[in-house]
N, CA, C and O atoms as a printed pandas DataFrame, in Angstrom:
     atom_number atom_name residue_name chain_id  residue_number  x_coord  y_coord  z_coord
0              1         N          UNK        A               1    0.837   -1.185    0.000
1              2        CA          UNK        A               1    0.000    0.000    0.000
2              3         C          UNK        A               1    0.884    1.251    0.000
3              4         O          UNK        A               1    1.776    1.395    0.836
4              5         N          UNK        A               2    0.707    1.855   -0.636
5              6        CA          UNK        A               2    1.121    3.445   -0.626
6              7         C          UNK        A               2    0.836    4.626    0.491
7              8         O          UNK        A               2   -0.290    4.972    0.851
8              9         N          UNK        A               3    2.117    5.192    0.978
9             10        CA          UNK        A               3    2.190    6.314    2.022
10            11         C          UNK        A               3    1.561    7.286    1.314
11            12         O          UNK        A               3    1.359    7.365    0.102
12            13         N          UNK        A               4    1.169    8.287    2.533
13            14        CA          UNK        A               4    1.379    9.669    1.934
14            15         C          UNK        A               4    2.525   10.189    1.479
15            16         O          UNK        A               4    2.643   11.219    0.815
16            17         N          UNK        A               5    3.023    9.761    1.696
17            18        CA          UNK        A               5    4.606   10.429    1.145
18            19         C          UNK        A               5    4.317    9.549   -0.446
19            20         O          UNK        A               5    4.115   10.305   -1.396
20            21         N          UNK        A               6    4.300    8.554   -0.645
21            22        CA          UNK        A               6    4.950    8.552   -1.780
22            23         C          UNK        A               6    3.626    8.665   -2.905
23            24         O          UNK        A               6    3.703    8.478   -4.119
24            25         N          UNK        A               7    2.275    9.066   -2.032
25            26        CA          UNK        A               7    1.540    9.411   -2.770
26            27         C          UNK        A               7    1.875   11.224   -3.599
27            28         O          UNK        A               7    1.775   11.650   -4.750
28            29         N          UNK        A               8    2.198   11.700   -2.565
29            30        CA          UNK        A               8    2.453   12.893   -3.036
30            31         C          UNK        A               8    3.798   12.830   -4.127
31            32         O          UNK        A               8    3.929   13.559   -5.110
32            33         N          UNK        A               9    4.428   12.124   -3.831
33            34        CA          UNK        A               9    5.953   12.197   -4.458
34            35         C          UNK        A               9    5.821   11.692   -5.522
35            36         O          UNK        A               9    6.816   11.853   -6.228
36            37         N          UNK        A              10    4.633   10.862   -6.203
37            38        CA          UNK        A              10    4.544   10.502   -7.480
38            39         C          UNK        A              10    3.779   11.491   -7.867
39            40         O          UNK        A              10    4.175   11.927   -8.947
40            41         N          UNK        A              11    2.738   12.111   -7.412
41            42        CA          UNK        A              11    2.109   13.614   -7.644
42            43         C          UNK        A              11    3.495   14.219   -8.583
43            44         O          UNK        A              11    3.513   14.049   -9.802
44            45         N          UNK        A              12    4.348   14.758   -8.037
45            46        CA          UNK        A              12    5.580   16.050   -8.778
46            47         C          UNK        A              12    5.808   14.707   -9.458
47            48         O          UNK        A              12    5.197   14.450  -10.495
48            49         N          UNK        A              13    6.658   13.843   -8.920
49            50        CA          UNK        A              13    7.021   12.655  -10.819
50            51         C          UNK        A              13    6.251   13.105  -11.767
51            52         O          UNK        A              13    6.705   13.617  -12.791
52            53         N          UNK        A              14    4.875   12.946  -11.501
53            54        CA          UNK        A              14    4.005   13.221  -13.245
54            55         C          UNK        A              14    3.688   14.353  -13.577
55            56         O          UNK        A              14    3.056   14.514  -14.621
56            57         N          UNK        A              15    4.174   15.810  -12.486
57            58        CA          UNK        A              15    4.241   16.628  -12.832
58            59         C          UNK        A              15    5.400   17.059  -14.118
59            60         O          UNK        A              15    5.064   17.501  -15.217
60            61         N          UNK        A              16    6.676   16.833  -13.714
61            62        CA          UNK        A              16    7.840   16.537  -13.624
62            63         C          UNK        A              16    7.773   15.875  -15.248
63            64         O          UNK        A              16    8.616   16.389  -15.983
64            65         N          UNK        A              17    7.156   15.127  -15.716
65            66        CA          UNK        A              17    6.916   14.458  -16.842
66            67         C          UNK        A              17    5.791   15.022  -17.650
67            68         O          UNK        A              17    5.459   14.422  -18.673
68            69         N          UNK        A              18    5.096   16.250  -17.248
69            70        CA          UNK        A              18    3.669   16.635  -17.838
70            71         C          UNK        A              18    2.737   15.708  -18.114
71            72         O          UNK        A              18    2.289   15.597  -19.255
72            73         N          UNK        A              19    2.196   14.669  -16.755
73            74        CA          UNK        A              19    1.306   13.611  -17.005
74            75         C          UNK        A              19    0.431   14.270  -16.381
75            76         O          UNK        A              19    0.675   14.448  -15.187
76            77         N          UNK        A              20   -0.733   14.796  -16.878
77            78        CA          UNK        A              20   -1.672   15.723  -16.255
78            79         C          UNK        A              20   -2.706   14.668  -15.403
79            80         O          UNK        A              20   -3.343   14.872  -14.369
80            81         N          UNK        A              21   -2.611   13.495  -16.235
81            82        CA          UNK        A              21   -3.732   12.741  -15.559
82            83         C          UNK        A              21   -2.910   11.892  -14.459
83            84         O          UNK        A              21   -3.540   11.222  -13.641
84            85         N          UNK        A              22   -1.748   11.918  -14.447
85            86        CA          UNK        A              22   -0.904   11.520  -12.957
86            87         C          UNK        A              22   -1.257   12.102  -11.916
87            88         O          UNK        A              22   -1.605   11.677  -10.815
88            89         N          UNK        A              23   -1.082   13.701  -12.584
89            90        CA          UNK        A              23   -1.115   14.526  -11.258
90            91         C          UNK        A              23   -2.626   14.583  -11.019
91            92         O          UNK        A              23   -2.554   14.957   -9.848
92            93         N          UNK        A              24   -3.907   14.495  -11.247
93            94        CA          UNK        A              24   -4.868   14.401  -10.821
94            95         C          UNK        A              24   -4.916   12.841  -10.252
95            96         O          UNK        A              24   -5.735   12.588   -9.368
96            97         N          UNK        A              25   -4.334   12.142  -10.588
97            98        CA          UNK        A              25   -4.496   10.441  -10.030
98            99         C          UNK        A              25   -5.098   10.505   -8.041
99           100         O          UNK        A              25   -6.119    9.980   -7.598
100          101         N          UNK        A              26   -4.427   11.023   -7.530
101          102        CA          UNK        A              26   -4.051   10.514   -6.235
102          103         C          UNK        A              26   -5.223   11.727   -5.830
103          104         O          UNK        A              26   -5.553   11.514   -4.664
104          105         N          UNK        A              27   -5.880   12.785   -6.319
105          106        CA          UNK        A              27   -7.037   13.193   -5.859
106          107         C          UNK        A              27   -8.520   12.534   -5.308
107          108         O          UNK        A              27   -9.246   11.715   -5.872
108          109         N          UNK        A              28   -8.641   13.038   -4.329
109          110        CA          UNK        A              28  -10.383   12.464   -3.994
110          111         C          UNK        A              28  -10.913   13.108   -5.096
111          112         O          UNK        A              28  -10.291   13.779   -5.920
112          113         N          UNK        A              29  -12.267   12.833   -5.063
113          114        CA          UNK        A              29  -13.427   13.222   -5.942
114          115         C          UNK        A              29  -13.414   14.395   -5.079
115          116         O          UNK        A              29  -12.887   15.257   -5.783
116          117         N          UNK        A              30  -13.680   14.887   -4.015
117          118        CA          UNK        A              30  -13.931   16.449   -3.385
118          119         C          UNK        A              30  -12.482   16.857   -2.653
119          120         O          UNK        A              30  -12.391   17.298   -1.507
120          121         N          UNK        A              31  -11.781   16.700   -3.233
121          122        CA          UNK        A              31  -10.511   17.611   -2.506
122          123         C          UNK        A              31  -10.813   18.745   -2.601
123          124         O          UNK        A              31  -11.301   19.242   -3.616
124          125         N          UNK        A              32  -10.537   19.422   -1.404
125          126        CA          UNK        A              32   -9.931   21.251   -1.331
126          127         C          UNK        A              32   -8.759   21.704   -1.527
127          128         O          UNK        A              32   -8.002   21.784   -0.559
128          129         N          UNK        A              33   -8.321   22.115   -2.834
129          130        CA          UNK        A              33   -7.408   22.658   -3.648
130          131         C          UNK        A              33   -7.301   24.250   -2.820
131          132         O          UNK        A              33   -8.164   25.085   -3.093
132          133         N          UNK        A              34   -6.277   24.568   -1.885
133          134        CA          UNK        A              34   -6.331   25.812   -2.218
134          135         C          UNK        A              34   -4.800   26.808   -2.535
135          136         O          UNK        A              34   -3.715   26.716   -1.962
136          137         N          UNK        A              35   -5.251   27.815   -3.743
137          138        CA          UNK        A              35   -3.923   28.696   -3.813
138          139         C          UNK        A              35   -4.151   29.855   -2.992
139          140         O          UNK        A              35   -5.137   30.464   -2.576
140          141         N          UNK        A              36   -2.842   29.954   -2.897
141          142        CA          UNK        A              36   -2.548   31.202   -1.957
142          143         C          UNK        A              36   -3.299   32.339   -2.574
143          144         O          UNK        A              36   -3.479   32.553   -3.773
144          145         N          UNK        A              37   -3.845   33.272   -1.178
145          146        CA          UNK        A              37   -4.040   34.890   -2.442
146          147         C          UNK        A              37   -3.437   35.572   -2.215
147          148         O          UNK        A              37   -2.663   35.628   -1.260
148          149         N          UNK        A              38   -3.695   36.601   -3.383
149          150        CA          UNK        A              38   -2.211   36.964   -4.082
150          151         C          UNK        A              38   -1.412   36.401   -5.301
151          152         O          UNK        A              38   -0.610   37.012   -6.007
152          153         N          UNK        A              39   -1.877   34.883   -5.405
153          154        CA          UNK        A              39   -0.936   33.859   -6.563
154          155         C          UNK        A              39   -2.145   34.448   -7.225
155          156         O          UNK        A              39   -3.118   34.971   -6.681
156          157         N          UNK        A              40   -1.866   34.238   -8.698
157          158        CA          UNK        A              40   -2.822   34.224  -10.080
158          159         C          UNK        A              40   -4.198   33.610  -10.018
159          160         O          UNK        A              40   -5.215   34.227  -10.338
160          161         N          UNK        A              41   -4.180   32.486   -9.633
161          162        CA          UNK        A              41   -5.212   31.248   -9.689
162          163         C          UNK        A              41   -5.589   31.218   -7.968
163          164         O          UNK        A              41   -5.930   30.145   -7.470
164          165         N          UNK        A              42   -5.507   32.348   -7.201
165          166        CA          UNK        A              42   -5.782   32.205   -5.892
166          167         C          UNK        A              42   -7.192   31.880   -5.898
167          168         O          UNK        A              42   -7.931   32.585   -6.585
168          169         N          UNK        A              43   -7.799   30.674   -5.067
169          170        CA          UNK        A              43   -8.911   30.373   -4.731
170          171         C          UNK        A              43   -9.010   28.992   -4.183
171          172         O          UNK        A              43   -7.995   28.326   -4.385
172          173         N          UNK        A              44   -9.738   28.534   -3.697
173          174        CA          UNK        A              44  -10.081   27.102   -3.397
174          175         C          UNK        A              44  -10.773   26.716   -4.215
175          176         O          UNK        A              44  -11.668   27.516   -4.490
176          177         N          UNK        A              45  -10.783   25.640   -4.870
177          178        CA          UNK        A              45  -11.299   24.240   -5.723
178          179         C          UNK        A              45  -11.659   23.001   -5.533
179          180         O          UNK        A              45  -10.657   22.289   -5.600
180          181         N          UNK        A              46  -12.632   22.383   -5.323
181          182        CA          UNK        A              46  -13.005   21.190   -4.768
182          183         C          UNK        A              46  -13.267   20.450   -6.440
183          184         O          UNK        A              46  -13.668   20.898   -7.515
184          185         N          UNK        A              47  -12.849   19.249   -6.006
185          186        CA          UNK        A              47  -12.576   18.416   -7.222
186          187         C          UNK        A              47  -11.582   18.392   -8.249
187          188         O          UNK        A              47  -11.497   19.459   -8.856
188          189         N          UNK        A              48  -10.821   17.506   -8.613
189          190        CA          UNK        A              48  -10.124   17.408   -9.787
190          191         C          UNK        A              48  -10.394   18.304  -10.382
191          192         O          UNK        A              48   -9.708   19.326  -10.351
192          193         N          UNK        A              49  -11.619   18.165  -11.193
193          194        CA          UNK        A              49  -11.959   18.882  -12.750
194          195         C          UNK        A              49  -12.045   20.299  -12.337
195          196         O          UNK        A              49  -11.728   21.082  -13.232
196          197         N          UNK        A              50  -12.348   20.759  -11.358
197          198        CA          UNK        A              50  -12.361   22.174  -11.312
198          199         C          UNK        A              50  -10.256   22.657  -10.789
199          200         O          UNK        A              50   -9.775   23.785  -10.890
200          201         N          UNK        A              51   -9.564   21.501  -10.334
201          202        CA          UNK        A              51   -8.287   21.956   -9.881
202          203         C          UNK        A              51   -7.410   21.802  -11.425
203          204         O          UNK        A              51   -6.479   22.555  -11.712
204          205         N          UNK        A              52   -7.880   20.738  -12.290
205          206        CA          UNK        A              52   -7.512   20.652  -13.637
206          207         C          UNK        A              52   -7.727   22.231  -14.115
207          208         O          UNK        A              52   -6.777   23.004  -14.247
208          209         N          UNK        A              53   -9.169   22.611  -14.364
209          210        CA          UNK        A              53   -9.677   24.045  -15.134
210          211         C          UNK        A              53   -9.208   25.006  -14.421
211          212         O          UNK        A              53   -8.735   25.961  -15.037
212          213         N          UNK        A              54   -9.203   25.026  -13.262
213          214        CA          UNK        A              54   -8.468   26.817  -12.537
214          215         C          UNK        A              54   -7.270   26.596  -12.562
215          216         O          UNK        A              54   -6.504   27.261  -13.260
216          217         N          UNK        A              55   -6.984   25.859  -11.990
217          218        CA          UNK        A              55   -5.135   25.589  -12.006
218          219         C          UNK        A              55   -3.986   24.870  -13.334
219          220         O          UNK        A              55   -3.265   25.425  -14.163
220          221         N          UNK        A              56   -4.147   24.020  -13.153
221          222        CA          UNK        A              56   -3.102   23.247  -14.166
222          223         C          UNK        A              56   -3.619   24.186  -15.532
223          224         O          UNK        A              56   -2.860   25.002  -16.054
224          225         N          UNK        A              57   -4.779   23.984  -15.938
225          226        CA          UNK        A              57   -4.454   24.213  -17.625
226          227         C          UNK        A              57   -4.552   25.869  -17.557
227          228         O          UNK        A              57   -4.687   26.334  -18.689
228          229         N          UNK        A              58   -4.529   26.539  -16.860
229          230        CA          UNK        A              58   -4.195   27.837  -16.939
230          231         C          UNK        A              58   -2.627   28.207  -16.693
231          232         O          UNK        A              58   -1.968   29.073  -17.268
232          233         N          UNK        A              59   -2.217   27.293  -15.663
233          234        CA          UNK        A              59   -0.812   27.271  -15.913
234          235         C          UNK        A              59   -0.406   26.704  -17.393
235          236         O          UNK        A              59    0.268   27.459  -18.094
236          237         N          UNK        A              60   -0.795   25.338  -17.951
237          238        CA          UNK        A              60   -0.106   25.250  -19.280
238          239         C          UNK        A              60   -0.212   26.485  -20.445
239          240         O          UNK        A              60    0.743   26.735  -21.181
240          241         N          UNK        A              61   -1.370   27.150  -20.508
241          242        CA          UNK        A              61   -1.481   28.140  -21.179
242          243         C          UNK        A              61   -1.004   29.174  -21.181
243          244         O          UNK        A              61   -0.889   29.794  -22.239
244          245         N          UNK        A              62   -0.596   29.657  -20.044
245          246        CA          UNK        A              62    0.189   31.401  -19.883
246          247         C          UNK        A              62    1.659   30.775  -19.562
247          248         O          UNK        A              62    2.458   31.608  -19.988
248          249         N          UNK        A              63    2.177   29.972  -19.150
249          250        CA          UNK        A              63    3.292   29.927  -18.477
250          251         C          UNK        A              63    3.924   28.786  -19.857
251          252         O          UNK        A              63    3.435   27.800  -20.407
252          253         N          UNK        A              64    5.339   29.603  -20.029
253          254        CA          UNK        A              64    6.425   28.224  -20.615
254          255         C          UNK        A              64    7.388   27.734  -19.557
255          256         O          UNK        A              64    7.882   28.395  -18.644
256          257         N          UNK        A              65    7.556   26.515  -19.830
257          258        CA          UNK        A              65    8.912   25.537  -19.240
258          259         C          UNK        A              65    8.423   25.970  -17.825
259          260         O          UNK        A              65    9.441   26.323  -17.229
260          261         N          UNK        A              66    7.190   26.127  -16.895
261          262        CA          UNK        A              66    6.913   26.008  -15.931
262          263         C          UNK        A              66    7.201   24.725  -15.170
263          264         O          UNK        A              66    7.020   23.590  -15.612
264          265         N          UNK        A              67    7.781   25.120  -13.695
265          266        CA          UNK        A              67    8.099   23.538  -13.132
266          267         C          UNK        A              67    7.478   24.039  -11.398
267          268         O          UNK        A              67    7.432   25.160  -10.892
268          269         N          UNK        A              68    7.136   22.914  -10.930
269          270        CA          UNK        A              68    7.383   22.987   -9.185
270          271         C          UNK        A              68    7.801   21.710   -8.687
271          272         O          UNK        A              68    7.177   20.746   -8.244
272          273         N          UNK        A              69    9.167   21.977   -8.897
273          274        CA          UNK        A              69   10.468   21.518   -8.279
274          275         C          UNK        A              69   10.141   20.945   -6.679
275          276         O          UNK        A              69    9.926   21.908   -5.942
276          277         N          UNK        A              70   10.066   19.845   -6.079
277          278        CA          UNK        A              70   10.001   19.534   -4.725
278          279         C          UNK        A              70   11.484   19.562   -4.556
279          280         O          UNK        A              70   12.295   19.210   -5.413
280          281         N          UNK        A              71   11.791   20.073   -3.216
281          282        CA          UNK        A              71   13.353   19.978   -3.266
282          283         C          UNK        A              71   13.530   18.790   -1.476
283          284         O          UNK        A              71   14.281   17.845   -1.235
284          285         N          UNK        A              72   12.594   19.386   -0.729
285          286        CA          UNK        A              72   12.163   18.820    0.901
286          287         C          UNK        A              72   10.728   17.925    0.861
287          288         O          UNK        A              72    9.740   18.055    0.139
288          289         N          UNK        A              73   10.983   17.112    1.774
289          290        CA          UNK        A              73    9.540   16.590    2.273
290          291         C          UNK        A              73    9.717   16.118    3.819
291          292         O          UNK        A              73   10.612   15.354    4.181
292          293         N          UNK        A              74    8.482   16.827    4.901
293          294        CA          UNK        A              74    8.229   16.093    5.594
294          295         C          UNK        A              74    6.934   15.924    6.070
295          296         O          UNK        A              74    6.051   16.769    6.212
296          297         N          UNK        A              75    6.923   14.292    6.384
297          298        CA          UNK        A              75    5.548   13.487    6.309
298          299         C          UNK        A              75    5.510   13.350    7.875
299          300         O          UNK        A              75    6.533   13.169    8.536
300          301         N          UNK        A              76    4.457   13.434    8.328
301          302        CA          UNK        A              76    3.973   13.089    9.783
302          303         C          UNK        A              76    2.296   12.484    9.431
303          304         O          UNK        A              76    1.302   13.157    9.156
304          305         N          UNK        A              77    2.410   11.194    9.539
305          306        CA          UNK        A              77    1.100   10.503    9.732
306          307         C          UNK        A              77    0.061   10.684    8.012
307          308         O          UNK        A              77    0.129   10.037    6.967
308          309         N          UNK        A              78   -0.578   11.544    8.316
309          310        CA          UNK        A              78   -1.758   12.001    7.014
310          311         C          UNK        A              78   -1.298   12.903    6.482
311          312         O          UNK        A              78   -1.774   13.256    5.403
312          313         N          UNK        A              79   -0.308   13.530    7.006
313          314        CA          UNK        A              79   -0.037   15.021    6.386
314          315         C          UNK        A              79    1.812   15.127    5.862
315          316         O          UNK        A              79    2.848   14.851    6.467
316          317         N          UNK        A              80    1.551   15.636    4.528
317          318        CA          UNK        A              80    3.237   15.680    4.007
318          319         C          UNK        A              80    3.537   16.999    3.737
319          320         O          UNK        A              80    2.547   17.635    3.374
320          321         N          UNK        A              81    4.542   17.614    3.789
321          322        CA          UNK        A              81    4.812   18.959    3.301
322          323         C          UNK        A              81    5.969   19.109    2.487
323          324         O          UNK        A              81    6.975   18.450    2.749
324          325         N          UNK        A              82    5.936   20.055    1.343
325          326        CA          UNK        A              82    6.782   19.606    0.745
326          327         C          UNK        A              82    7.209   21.160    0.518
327          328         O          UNK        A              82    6.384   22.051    0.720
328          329         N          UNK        A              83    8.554   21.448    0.083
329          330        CA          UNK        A              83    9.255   22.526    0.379
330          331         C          UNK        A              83   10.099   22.292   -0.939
331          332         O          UNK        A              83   10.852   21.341   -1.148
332          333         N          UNK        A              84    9.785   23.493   -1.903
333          334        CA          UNK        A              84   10.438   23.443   -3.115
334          335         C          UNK        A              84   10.101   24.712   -3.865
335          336         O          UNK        A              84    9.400   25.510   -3.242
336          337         N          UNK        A              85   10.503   25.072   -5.192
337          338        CA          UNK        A              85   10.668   26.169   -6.137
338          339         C          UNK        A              85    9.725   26.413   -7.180
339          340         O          UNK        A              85    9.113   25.374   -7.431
340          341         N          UNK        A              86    9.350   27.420   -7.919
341          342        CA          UNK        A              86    8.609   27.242   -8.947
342          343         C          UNK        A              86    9.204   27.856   -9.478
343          344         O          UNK        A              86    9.925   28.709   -8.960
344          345         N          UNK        A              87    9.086   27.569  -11.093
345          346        CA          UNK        A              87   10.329   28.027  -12.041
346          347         C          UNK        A              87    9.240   28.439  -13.553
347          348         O          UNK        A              87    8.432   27.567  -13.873
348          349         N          UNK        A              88    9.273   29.491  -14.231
349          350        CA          UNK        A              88    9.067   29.746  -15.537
350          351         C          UNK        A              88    9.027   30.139  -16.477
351          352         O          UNK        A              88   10.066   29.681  -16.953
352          353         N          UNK        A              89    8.360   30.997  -17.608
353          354        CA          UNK        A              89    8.527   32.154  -18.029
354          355         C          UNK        A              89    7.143   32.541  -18.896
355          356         O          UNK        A              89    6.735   31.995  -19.921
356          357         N          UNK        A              90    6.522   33.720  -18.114
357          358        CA          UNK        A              90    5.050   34.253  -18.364
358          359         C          UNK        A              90    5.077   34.675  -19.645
359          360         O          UNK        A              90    5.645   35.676  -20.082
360          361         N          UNK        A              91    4.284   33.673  -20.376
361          362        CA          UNK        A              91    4.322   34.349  -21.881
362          363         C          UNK        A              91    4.011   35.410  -22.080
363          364         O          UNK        A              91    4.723   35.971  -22.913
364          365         N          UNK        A              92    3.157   36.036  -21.642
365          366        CA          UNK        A              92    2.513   37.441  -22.103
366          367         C          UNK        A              92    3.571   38.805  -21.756
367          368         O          UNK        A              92    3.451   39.945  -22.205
368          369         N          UNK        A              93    4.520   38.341  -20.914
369          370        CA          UNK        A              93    5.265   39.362  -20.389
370          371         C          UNK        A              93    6.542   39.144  -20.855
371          372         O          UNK        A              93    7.365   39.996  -21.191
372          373         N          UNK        A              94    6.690   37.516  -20.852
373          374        CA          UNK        A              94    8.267   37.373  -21.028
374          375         C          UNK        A              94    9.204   37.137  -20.464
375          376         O          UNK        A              94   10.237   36.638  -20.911
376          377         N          UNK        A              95    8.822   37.667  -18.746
377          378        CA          UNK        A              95    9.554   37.670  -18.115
378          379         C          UNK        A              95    9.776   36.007  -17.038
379          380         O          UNK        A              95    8.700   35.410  -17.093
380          381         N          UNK        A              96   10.475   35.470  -16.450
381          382        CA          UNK        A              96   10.873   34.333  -16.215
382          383         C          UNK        A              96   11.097   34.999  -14.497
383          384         O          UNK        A              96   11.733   35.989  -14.137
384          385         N          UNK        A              97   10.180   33.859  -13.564
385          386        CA          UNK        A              97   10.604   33.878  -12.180
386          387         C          UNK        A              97   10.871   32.813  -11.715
387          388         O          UNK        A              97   10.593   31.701  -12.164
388          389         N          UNK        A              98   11.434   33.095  -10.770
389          390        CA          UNK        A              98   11.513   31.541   -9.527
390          391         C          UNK        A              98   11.278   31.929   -8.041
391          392         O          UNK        A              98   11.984   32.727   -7.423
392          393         N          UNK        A              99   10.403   31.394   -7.636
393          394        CA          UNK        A              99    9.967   31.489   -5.732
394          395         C          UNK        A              99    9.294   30.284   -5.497
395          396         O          UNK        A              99    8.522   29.602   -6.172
396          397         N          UNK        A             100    9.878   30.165   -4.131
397          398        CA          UNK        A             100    9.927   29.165   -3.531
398          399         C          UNK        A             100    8.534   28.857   -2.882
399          400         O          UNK        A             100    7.855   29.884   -2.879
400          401         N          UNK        A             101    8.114   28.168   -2.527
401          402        CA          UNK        A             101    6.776   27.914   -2.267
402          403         C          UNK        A             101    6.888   26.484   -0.987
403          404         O          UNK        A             101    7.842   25.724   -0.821
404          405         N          UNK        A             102    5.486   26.510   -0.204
405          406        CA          UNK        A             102    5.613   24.999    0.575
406          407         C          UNK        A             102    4.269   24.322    0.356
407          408         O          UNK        A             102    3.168   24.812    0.607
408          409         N          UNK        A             103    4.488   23.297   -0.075
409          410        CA          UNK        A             103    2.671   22.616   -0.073
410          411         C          UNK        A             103    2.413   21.753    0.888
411          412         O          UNK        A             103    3.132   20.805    1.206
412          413         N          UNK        A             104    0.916   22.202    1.588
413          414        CA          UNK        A             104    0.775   21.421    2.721
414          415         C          UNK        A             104   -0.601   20.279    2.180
415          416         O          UNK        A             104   -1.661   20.762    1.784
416          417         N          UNK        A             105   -0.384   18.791    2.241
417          418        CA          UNK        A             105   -1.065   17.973    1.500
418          419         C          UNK        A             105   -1.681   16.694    2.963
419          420         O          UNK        A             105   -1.235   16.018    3.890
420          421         N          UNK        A             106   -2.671   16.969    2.426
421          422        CA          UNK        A             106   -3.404   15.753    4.292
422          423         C          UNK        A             106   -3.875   14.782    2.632
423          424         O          UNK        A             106   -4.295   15.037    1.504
424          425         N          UNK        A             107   -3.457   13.587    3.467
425          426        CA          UNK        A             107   -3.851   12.302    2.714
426          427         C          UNK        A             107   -4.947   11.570    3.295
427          428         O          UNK        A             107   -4.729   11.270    4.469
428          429         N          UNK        A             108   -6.011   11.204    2.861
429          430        CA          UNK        A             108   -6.844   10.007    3.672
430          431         C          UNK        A             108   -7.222    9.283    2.920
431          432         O          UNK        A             108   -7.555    9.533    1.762
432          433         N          UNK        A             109   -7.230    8.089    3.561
433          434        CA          UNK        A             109   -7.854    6.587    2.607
434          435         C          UNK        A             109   -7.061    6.196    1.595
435          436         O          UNK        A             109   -7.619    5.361    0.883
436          437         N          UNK        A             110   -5.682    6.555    1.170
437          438        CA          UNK        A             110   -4.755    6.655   -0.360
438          439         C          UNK        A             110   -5.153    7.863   -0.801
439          440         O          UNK        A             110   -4.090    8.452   -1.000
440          441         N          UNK        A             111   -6.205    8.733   -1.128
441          442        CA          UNK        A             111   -6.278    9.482   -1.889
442          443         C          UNK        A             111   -6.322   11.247   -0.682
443          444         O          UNK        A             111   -6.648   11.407    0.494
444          445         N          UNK        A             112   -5.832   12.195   -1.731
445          446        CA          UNK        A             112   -5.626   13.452   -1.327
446          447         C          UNK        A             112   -7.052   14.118   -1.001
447          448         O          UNK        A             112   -7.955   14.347   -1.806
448          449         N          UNK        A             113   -7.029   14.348    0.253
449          450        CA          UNK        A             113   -8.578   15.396    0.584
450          451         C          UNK        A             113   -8.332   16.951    0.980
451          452         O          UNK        A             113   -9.144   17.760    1.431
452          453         N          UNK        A             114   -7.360   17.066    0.760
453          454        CA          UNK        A             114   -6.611   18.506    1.296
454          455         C          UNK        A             114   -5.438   19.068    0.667
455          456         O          UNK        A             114   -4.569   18.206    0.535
456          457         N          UNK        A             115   -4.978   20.614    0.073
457          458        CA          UNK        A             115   -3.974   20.762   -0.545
458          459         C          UNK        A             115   -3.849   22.164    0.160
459          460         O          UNK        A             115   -4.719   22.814    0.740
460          461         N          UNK        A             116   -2.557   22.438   -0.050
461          462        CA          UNK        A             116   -3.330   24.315    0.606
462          463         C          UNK        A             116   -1.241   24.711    0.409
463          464         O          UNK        A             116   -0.251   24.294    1.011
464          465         N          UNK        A             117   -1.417   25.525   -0.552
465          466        CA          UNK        A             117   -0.426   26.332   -1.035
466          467         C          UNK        A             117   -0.337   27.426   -0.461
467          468         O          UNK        A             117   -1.302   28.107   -0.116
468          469         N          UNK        A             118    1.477   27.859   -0.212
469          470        CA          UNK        A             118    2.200   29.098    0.121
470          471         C          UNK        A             118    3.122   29.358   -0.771
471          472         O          UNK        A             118    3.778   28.436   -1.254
472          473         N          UNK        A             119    3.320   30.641   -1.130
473          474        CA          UNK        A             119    4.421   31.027   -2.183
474          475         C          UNK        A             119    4.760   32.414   -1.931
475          476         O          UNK        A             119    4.111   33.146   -1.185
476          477         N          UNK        A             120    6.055   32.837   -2.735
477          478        CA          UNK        A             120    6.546   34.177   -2.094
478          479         C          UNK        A             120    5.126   34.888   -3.456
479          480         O          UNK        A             120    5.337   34.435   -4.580
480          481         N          UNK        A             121    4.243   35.567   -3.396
481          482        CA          UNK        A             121    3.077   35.908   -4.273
482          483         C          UNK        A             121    4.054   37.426   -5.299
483          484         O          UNK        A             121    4.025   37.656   -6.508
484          485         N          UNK        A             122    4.715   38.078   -4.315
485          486        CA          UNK        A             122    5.402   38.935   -4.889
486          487         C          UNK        A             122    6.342   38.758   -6.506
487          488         O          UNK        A             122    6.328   39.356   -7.582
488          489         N          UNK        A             123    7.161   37.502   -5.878
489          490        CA          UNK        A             123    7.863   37.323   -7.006
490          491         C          UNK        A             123    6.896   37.248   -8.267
491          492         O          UNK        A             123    6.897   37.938   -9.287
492          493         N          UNK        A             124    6.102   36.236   -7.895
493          494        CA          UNK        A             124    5.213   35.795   -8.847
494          495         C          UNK        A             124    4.566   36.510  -10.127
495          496         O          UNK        A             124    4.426   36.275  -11.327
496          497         N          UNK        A             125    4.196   37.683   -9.044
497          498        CA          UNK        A             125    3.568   38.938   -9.860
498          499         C          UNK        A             125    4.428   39.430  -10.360
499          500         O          UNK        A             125    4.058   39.707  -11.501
500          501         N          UNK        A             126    5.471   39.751  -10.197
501          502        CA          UNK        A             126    6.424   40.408  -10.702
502          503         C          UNK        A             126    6.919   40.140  -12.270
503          504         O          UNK        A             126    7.256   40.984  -13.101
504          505         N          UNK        A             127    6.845   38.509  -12.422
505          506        CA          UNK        A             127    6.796   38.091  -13.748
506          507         C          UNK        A             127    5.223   38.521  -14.797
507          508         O          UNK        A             127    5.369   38.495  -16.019
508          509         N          UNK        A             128    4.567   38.694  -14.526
509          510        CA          UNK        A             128    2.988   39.219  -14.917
510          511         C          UNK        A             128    2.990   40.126  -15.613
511          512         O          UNK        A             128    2.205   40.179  -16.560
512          513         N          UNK        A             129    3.788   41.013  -15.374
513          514        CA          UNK        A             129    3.691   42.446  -15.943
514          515         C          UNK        A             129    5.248   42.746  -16.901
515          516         O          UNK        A             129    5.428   43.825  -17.465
């Protein structure tokens, strides 16, 4: 059977590989997706298909050679955190950032019921314009 840890850690693998349907794999049917506000896509999202439509494919669309790099992980019980970079370059602007970010991920039953993102929001914007 699969940890939280290595549920999440195959999460970034298929990121890591642009397997979109990887990275939705290990979702519940009602997870709470949430981005930081302040980030672009700030909001909470329950379900895949709505964390697919606000998040991921709005990132594939504005952003090139976008990555989020896990660099740390630590797992205690249901809950993993993972401590790493985001890397890209905002098409519309051109401009290319990197800030570091931590994702906090609660696992239950094998599958993800909880996500909840931090990032430096500044940098972020900064590439935008």
């Amino acid at each position: 059977m699969s940890t939280p840890l290595h549920a999440i850690q195959d999460h970034y693998a298929a990121s890591a590989k642009g397997d979109l349907a990887g990275m939705l794999a290990p979702l519940s049917p009602d997870v709470r997706w949430t981005e930081m506000a302040g980030f672009p896509y700030a909001g909470t999202y329950v379900g895949p298909e709505a964390v697919r439509e606000n998040v991921f494919d709005r990132i594939t669309a504005e952003w090139a050679d976008f990555q989020a790099v896990p660099e740390h992980f630590v797992s205690e019980g249901q809950e993993v955190v993972a401590f790493g970079t985001y890397a890209g370059t905002y098409r519309a602007s051109g401009k290319a950032m990197a800030a570091r970010f931590v994702h906090h991920w609660t696992v239950e039953g094998g599958v993800v019921v909880r996500f909840e993102q931090y990032v430096d929001t500044h940098l972020v914007a900064s590439a935008l314009s």
